[in-house]
C-alpha positions in Angstrom: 0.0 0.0 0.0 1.2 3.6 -0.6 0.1 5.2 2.3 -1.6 3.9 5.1 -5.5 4.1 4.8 -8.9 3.2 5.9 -12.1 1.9 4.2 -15.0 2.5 4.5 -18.1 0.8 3.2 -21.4 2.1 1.8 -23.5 2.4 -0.8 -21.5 4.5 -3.1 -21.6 3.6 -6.8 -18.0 4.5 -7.0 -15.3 5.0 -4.6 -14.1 8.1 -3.0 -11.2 9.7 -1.3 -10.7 11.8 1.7 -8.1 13.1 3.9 -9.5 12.9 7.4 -7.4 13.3 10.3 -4.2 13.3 8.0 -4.9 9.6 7.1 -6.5 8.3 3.6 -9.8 7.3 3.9 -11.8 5.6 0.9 -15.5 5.3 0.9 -16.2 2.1 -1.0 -19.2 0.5 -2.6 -19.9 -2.9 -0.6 -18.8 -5.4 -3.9 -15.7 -4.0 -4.7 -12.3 -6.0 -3.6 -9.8 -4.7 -1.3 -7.1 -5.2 -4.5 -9.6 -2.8 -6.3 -9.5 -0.2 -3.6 -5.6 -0.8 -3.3 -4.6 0.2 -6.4 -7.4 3.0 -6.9 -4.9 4.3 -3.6 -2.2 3.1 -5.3 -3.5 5.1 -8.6 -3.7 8.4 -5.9 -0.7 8.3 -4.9 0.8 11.9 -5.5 -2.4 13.4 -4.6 -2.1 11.7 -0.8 0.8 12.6 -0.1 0.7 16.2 -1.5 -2.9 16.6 0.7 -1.5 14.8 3.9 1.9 17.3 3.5 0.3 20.3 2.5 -0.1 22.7 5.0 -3.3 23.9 6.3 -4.9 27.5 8.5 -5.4 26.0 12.0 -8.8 27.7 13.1 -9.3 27.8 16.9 -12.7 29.2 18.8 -10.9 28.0 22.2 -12.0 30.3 25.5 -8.8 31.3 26.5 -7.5 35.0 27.6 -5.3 36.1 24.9 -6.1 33.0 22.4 -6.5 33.9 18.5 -9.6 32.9 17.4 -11.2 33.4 14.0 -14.2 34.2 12.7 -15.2 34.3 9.1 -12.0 34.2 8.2 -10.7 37.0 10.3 -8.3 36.5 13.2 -9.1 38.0 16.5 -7.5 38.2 19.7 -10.1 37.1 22.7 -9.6 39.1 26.0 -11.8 38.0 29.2 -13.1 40.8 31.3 -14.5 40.6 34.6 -17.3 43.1 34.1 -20.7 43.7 35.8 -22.4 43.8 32.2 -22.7 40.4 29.8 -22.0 41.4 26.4 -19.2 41.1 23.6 -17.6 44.0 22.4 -15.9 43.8 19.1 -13.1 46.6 18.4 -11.0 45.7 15.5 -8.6 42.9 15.9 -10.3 42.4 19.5 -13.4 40.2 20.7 -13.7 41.4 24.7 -15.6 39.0 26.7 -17.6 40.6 29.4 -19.2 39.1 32.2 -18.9 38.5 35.6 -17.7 35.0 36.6 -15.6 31.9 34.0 -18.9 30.2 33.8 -20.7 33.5 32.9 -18.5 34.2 30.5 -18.3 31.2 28.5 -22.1 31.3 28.3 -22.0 34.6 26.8 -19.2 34.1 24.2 -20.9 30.9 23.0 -24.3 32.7 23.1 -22.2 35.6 20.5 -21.1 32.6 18.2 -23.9 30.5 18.0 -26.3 34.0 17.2 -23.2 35.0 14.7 -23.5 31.9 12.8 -27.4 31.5 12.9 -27.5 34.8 11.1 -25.2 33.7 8.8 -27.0 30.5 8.2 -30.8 32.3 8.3 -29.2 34.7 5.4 -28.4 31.6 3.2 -31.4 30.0 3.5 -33.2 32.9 2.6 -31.0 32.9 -0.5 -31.7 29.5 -1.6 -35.2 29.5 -1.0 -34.3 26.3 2.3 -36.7 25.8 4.5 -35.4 23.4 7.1 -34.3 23.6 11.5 -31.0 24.3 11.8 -28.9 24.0 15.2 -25.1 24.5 16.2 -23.0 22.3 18.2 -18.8 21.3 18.4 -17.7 18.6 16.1 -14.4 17.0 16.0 -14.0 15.8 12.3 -17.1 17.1 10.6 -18.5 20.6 9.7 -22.4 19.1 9.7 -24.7 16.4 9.7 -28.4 16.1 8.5 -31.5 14.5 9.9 -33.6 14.2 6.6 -37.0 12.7 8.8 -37.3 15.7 11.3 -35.9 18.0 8.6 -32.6 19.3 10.7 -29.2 20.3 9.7 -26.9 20.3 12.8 -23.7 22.4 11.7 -20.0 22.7 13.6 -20.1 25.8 15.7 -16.3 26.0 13.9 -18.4 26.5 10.7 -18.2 30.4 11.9 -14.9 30.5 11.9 -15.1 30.1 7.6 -15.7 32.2 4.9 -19.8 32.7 4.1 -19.1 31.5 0.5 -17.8 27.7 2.4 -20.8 27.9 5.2 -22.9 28.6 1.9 -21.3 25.2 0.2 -21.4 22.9 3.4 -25.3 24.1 4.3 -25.7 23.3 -0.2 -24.3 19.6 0.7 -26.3 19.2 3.7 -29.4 20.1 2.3 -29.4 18.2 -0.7 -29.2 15.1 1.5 -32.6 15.8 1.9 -33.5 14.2 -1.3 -30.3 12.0 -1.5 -28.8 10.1 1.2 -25.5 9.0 -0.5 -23.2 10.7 -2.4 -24.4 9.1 -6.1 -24.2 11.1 -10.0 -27.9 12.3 -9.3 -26.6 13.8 -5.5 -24.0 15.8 -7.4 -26.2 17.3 -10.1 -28.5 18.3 -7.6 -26.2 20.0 -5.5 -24.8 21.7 -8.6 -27.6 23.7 -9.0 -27.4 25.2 -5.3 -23.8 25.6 -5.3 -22.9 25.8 -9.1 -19.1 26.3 -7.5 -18.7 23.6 -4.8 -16.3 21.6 -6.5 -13.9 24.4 -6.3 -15.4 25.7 -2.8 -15.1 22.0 -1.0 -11.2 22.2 -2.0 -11.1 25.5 -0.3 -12.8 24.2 2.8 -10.0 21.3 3.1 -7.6 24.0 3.5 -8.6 24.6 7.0 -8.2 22.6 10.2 -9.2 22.6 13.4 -6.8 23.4 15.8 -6.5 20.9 18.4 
């Protein structure tokens, strides 16, 4: 084998590559051989290693006094204040957290990302015409999920730290699991018409990692 690499099996038509977690990982329809999906790796080669090598903007929404965080694609430096008021103030390069206690202010500055990225979100729906529940929460190795049956898309609060045009292309990808589950020809042409550019946007968003 080239590199190493996991498999993963599903109902794909055709196999796919990713780079998760700096490893090779290739989604694989359920019939095909492991000698098949060793030399499609095997075919890869170059572009594994030139992925797993290339370097990538570590994004980090960490609460900690003097951290660099980043939201859509700007880097800001987060100060915690022990204040009698709970707000954020945003002064250039600066995100102050107010508030009076840790615990208080953790509450507010994830209050002031998940109501930064819902407005964000609320704007693209509107531009789509999507009509769906949406909700934020902290992933580790994926930027959303979809619940097609209650009609939810769950993004990664670390979705705000991106540039609207990639929130734009993950919510695009989300949503046209609505109609189909697995990633065949007719997903692709579907999602084509939302995002006309996410070929060239999903490369984009595999330039960013989150810091860890």
């Amino acid at each position: 084998m080239p590199n190493n690499y996991s498999i993963v099996r599903c109902n794909n038509n055709k196999m796919q590559l990713k780079i998760e977690n700096d490893k090779a990982v290739v989604y694989a329809p359920y019939w095909l051989t492991e000698q098949e999906i060793d030399s499609f790796v095997s075919r890869h080669k170059t572009w594994i290693n030139n992925r797993i090598n290339k370097p990538r903007k570590a994004i980090s929404l960490e609460m900690i006094d003097g951290n660099t965080i980043t939201i859509l694609d700007k880097e800001y430096t987060l100060i915690l204040k022990n204040s009698a008021k709970n707000c954020i103030d945003v002064y250039q390069d600066t995100v102050i957290v107010n508030a009076t206690s840790k615990q208080q202010q953790k509450k507010v500055y994830y209050y002031f990302l998940y109501n930064k990225l819902d407005e964000i979100v609320q704007s693209i729906k509107q531009k789509h015409h999507f009509s769906f529940y949406d909700d934020y929460k902290f992933y580790k190795g994926k930027w959303g999920c979809c619940y097609p049956k209650k009609n939810l898309v769950i993004l990664n609060l670390y979705a705000i730290c991106l540039p609207v045009e990639l929130i734009d292309a993950i919510i695009c990808h989300e949503y046209t699991h609505f109609k189909f589950q697995n990633h065949q020809k007719q997903f692709y042409q579907q999602l084509y018409k939302y995002c006309p550019r996410y070929d060239d946007l999903n490369k984009k968003l595999k330039e960013y990692q989150i810091k860890k």
